[in-house]
FINU-146401 format. One line per field, with one value per residue (C-alpha): residue in one letter; chain; x, y, z. Coordinates in Angstrom, 2 decimals. Example, Ala and Ser with C-alpha at 12.3 -4.5 7.8 and 13.67 -1.06 7.14 Angstrom:
BEGIN
type [A,S]
mol [A,A]
x [12.30,13.67]
y [-4.50,-1.06]
z [7.80,7.14]
END
This chain:
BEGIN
type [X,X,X,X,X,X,X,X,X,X,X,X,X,X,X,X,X,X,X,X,X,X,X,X,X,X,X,X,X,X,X,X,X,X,X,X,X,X,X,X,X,X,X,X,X,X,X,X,X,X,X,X,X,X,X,X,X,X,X,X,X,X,X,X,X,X,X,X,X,X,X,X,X,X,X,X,X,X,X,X,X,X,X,X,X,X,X,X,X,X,X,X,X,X,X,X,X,X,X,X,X,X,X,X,X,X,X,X,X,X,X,X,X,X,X,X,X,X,X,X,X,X,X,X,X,X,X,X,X,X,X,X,X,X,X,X,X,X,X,X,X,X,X,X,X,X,X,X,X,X,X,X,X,X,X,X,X,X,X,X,X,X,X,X,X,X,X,X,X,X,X,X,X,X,X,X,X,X,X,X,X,X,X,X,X,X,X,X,X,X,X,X,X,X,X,X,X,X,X,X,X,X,X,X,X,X,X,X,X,X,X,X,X,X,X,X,X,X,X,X,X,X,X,X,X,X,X,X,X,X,X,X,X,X,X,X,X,X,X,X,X,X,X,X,X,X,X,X,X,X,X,X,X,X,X,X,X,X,X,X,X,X,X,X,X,X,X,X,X,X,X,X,X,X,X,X,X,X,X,X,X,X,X,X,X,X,X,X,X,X,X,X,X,X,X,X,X,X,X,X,X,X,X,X,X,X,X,X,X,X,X,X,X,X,X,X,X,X,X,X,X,X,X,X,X,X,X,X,X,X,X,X,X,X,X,X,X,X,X,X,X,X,X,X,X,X,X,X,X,X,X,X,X,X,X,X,X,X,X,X,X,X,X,X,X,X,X,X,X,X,X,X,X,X,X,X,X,X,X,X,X,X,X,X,X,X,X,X,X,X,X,X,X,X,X,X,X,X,X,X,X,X,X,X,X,X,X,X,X,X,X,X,X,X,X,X,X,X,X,X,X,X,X,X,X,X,X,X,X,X,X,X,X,X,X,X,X,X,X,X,X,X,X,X]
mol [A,A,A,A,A,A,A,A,A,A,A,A,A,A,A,A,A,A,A,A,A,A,A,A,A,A,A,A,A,A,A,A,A,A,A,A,A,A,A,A,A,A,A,A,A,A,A,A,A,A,A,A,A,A,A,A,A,A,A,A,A,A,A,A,A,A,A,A,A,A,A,A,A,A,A,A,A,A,A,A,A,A,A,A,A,A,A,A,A,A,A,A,A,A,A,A,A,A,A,A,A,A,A,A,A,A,A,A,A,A,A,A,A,A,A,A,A,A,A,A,A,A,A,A,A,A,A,A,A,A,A,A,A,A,A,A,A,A,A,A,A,A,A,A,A,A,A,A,A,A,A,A,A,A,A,A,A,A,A,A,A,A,A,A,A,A,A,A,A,A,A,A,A,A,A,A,A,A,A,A,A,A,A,A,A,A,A,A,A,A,A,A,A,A,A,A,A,A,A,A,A,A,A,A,A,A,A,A,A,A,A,A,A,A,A,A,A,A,A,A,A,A,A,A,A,A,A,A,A,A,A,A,A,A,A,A,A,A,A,A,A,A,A,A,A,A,A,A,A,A,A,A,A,A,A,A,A,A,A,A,A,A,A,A,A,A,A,A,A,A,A,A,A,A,A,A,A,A,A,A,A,A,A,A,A,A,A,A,A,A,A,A,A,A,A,A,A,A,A,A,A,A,A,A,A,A,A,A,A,A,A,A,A,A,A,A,A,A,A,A,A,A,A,A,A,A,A,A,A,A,A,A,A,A,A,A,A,A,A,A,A,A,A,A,A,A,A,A,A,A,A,A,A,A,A,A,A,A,A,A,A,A,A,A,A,A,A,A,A,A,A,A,A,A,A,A,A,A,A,A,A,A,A,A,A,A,A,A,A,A,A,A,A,A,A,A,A,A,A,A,A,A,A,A,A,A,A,A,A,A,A,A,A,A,A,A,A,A,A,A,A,A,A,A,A,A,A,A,A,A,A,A,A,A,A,A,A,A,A,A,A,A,A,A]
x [40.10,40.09,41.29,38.42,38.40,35.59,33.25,32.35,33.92,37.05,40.10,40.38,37.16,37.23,37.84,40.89,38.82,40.44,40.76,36.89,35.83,37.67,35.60,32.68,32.24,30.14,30.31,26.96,25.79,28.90,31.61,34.98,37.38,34.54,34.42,38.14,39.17,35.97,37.31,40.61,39.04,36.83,39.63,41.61,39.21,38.55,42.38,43.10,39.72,37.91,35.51,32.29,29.97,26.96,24.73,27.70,30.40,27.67,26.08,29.97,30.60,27.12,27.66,31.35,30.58,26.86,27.63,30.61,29.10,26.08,28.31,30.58,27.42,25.85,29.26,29.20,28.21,24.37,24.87,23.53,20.87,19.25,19.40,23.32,23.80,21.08,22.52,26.10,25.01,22.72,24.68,28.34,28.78,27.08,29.75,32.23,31.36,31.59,35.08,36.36,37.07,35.42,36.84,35.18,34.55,32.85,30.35,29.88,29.32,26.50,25.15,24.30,23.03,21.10,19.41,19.07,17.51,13.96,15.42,14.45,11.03,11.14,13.00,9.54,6.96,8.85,9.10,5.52,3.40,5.34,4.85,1.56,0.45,2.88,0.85,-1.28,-4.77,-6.47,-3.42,-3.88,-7.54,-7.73,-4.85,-5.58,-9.02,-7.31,-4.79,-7.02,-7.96,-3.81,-2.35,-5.04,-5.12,-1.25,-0.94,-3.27,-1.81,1.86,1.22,-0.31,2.55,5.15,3.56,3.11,6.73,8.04,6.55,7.42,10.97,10.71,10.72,6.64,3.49,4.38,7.86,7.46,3.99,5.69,8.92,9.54,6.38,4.85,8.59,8.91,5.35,5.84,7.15,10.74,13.19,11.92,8.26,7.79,10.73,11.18,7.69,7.20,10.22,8.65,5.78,6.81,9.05,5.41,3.33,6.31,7.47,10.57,13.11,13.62,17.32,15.88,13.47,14.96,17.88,14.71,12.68,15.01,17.28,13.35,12.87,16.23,15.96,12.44,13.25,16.07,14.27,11.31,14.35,15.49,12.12,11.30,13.98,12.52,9.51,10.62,12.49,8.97,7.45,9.74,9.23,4.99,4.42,0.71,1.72,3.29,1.58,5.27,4.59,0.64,-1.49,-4.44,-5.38,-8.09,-4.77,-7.83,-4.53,-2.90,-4.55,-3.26,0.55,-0.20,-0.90,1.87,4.03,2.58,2.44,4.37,5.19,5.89,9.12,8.89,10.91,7.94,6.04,8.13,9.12,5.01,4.99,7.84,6.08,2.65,4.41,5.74,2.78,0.93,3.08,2.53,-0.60,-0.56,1.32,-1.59,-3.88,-1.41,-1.20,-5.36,-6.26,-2.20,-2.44,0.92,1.86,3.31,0.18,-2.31,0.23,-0.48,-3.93,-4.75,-2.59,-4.08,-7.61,-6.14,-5.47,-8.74,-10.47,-8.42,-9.05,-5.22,-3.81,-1.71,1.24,1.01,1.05,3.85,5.57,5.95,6.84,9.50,10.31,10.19,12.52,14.95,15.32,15.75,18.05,19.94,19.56,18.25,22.09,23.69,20.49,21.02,24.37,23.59,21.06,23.48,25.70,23.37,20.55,21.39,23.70,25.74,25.53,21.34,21.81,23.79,21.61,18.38,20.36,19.54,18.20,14.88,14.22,16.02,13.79,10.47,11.17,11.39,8.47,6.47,7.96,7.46,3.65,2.56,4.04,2.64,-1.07,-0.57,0.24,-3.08,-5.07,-4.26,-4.67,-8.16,-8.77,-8.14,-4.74,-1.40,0.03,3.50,2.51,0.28,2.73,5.18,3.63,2.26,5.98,6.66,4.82,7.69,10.19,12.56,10.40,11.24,14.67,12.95,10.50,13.04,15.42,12.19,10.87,14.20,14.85,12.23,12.14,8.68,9.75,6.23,4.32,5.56,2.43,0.94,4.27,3.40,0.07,1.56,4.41,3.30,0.05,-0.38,2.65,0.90,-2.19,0.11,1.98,-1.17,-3.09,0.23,0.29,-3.13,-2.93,0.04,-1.78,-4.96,-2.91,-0.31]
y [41.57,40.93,43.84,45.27,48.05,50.71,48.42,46.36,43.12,41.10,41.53,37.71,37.40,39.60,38.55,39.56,41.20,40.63,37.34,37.49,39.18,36.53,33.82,35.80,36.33,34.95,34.61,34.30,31.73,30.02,30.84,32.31,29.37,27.04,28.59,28.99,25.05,24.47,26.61,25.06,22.03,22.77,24.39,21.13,18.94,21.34,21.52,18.05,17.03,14.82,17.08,14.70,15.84,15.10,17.29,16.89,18.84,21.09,22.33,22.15,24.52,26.77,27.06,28.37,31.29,32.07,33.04,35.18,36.45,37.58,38.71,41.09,42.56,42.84,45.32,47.25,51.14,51.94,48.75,47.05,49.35,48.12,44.60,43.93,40.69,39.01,40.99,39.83,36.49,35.70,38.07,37.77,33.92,34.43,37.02,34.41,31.59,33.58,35.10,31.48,32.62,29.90,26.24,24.44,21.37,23.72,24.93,21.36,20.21,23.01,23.42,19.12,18.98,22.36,20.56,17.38,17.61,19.59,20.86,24.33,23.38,22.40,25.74,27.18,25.46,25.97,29.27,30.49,28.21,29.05,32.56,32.94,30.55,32.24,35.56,36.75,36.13,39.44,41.05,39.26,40.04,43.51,45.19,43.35,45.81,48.55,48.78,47.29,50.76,52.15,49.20,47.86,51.68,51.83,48.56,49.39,52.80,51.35,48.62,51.60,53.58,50.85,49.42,53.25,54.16,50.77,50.98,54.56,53.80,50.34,47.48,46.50,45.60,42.15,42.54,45.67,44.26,40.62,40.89,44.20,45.16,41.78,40.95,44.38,43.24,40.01,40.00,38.99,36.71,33.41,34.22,36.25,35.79,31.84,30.79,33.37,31.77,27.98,29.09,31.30,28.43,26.02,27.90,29.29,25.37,27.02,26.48,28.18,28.37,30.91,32.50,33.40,35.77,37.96,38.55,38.76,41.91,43.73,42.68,43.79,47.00,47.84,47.25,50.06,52.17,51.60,51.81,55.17,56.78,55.74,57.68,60.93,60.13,60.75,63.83,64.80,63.98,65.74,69.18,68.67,67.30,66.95,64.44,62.33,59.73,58.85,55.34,55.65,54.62,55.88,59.35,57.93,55.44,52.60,50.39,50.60,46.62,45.69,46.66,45.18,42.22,41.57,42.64,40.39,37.23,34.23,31.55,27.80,25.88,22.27,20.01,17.72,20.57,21.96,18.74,18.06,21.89,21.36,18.14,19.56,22.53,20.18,17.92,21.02,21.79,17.97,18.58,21.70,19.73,17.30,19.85,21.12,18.13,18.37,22.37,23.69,26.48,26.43,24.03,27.10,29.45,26.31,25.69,29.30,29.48,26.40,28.24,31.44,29.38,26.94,30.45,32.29,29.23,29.60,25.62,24.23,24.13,27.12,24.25,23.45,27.40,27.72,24.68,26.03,29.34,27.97,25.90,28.79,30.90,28.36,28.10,32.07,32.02,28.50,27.98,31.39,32.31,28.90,28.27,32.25,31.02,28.01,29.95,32.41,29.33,27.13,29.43,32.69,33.48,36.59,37.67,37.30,39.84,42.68,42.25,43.29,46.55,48.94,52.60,51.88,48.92,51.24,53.98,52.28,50.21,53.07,55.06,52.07,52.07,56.34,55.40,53.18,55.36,58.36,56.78,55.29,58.69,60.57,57.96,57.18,61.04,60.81,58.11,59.98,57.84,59.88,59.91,59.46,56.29,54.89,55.78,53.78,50.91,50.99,51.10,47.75,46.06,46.63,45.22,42.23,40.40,40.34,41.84,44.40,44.94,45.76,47.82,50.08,50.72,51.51,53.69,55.61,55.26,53.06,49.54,49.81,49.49,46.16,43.90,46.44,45.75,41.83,42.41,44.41,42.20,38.93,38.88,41.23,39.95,36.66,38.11,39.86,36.71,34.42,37.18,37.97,33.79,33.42,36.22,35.01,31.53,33.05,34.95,32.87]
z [70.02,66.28,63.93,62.39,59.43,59.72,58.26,60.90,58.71,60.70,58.42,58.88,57.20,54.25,50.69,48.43,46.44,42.99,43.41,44.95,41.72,39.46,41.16,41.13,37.42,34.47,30.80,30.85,33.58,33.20,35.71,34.17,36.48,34.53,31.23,30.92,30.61,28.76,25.86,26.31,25.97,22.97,20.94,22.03,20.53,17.29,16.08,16.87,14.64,18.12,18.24,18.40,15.03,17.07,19.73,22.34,20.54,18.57,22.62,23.44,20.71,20.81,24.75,24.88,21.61,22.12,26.00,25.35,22.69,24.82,27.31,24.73,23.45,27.12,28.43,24.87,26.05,24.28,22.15,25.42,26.01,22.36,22.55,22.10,23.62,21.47,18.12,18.45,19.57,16.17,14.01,14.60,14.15,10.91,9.98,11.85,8.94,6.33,6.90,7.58,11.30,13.02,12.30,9.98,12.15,14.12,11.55,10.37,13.63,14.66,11.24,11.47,14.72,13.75,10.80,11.82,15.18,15.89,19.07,17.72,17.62,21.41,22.33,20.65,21.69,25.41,24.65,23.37,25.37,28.49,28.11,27.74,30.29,32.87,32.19,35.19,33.83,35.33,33.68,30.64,30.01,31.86,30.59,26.75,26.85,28.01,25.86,22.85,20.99,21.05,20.01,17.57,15.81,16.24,14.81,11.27,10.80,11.30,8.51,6.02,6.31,6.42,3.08,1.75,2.26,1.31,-1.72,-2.50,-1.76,-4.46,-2.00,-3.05,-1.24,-0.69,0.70,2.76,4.43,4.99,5.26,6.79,8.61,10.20,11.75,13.28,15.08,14.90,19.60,18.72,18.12,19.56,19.76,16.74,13.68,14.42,14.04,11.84,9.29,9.72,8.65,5.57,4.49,4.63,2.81,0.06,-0.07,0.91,3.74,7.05,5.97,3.01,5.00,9.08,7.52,5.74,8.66,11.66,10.65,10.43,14.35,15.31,13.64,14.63,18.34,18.18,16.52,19.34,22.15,20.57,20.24,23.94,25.18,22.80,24.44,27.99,27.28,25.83,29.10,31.09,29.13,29.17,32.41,31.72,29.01,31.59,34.18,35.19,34.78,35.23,32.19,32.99,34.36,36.31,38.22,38.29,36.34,39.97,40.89,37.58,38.71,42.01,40.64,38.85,41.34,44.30,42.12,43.83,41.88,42.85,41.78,40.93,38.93,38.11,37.21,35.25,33.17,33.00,31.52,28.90,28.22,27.79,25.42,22.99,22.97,22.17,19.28,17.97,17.92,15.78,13.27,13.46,12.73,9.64,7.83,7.91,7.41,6.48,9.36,10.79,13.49,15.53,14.85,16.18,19.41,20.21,20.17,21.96,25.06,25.08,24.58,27.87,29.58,29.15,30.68,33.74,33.81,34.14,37.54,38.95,39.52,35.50,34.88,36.74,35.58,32.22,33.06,35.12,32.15,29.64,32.01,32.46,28.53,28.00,30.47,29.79,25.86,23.94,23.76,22.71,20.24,18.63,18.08,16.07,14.49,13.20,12.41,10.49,9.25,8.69,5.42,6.04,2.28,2.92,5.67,3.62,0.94,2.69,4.98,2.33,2.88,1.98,4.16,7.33,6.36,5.98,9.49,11.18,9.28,10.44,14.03,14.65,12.96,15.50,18.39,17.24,16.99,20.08,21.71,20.03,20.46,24.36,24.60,23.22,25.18,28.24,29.03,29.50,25.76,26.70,28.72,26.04,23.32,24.94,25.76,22.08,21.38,23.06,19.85,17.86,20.60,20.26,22.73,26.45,25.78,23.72,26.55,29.25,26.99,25.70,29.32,30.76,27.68,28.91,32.73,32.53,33.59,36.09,32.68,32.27,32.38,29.72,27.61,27.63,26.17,23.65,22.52,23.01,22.66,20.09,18.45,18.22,16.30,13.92,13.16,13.02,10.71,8.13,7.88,6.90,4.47,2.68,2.85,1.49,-1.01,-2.15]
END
């Protein structure tokens, strides 16, 4: 009979495990036996001057820092719990290029391809269209009304006190309401800052380059402070009980079919459907730049519309819904980190970034960030919703989009409130940034 340990497993069969957990481990998706001659490779080709200065060696070079990056900031205790991986990623190769510790071939290479290619207009239009269409409709119109009164009051009473306190403090109207309010609401880094930046840099006749590194340290900074309030707010709950739905919104519990929904949902995988999504995303983003060169609304601001409008008709097949979700997933999970890098890289000056962390723009985020909580809390409570479940999901507007999301609810032991947290970042984020663009357009 074959030796067996008290497991059950034949000793013949069982993995050494340190070699088992070698093999088994990712810097990022990458495999470490993968990643490890990839860098060898890349540093290889960087001191010897072969790197290619064209999208081969720049994805070369984005891959092999913007996953370890991720993957440094993902193991970093409470740094991971507030959106780590996605600050060291953007922030740290800025910080890289300015202290001359990443080659310059490198920078050339990433900064070029960065620049000369729109293939961070295609990681946006992916990114946005697939995420709304990938929202469960019922979800998207039920919880949207339920939620409407918090978030909408939260939302108004957050931008009076962020522009009140930003202006008391000397940073103005117009750079406290644009530049340090609207990001913090604007759903995060990809759907909110990004489109946000192109379309700033349109209407200004300035450059993204000039305009990413003012609005981006705003969403950071407003998601912690939303992450670190969260977990206030369940302590809260846990000392008044009758504050507390533990995860139910409303006292009535008629959100349960909501919850159920979005936890039965199956989705289909398909290649085709996801390259017809993709295709259909950038299409839809062509056409907004149609429409831009005729009205000057923002190519990104039209692209987002028209898929919320092709989602509230229900009229696109299921397949084609999924297909771009599919799509959009397989870009946050394949290219968010490698593009952040680049970002960082190419479009985000490190000397821009000191000059905005000040006291009064980290005091008048979070003024604007414990504002909106706070009204979302009252007002849930007089809407007869459990306050410390509104007041979180109200908090979810100020989160660095999905990653925000997941960090705020398990901050606060919430993650069932979920498909109210999409409502609240993405599609209120995409009001905020369509309404701050057409008042700086109307304005400027």
């Amino acid at each position: 009979m074959q030796a067996q340990q008290s497991s059950g497993v034949p000793l013949s069969l069982q993995p050494h495990s340190t070699l088992q957990k070698i093999l088994q481990f990712k810097v990022g998706i990458v495999p470490l036996f993968m990643y490890v001659p990839m860098l060898i490779l890349t540093y290889i080709l960087m001191l010897g001057g072969t790197l290619p200065k064209d999208m081969l060696g720049a994805i070369l070079i984005m891959v092999m820092f913007g996953f370890v990056l991720a993957e440094i900031g993902n193991r970093i205790p409470y740094f991971k719990n507030i959106g780590g991986s996605s600050i060291l990623a953007t922030f740290f190769p800025s910080y890289m290029v300015a202290h001359h510790l990443l080659p310059q071939i490198a920078t050339d290479t990433v900064t070029t391809f960065m620049k000369s290619t729109n293939f961070l207009y295609v990681y946006i239009s992916i990114l946005v269209v697939g995420s709304i269409l990938g929202m469960n409709r019922q979800i998207l119109i039920k919880a949207f009304l339920r939620m409407l009164v918090p978030l909408l009051a939260g939302t108004l009473v957050a931008m009076g006190v962020g522009v009140g306190v930003g202006s008391l403090l000397g940073l103005g109207v117009y750079k406290s309401f644009f530049y340090v309010v609207v990001p913090i609401m604007a759903g995060g880094v990809g759907e909110g800052a990004v489109p946000l930046s192109i379309s700033y840099a349109a209407i200004l006749k300035s450059t993204q380059d000039a305009q990413l590194p003012t609005v981006l340290p705003a969403v950071m900074l407003g998601s912690l402070s939303a992450i670190i309030l969260a977990g206030l707010l369940k302590k809260l709950g846990e000392r008044k009980p009758e504050w507390s739905g533990n995860g139910v919104l409303v006292k009535s519990g008629n959100d349960k079919e909501l919850l159920e929904a979005a936890a039965g949902e199956k989705r289909s995988i398909s290649l085709p459907h996801m390259a017809a999504g993709a295709a259909m995303a950038i299409a839809m983003y062509l056409f907004g730049g149609w429409i831009n060169k005729m009205t000057g609304l923002p190519a990104p601001i039209v692209m987002l519309f028209l898929a919320v409008l092709i989602k509230l008709t229900g009229k696109l097949p299921k397949d084609y819904e999924d297909g771009a979700f599919m799509s959009y997933r397989f870009f946050v999970t394949a290219v968010t980190f490698p593009l952040l890098m680049g970002v960082g890289v190419a479009m985000t000056p490190w000397s821009s970034l000191i000059a905005v962390l000040n006291p009064a723009y980290l005091i008048t985020i979070f003024c604007t960030v414990l504002a909106m909580i706070t009204t979302g809390f009252f007002v849930g409570k007089w809407m007869k919703m459990f306050p410390i479940e509104s007041a979180i999901v109200t908090a979810c507007h100020s989160g660095q989009g999905g990653t925000g999301d997941v960090a705020i609810l398990t901050a606060s032991d919430r993650l069932m409130l979920m498909p109210f947290a999409q409502v609240s970042t993405r599609i209120f984020g995409a009001i905020t940034v369509t309404t701050a663009v057409a008042l700086l357009s109307y304005f400027h």
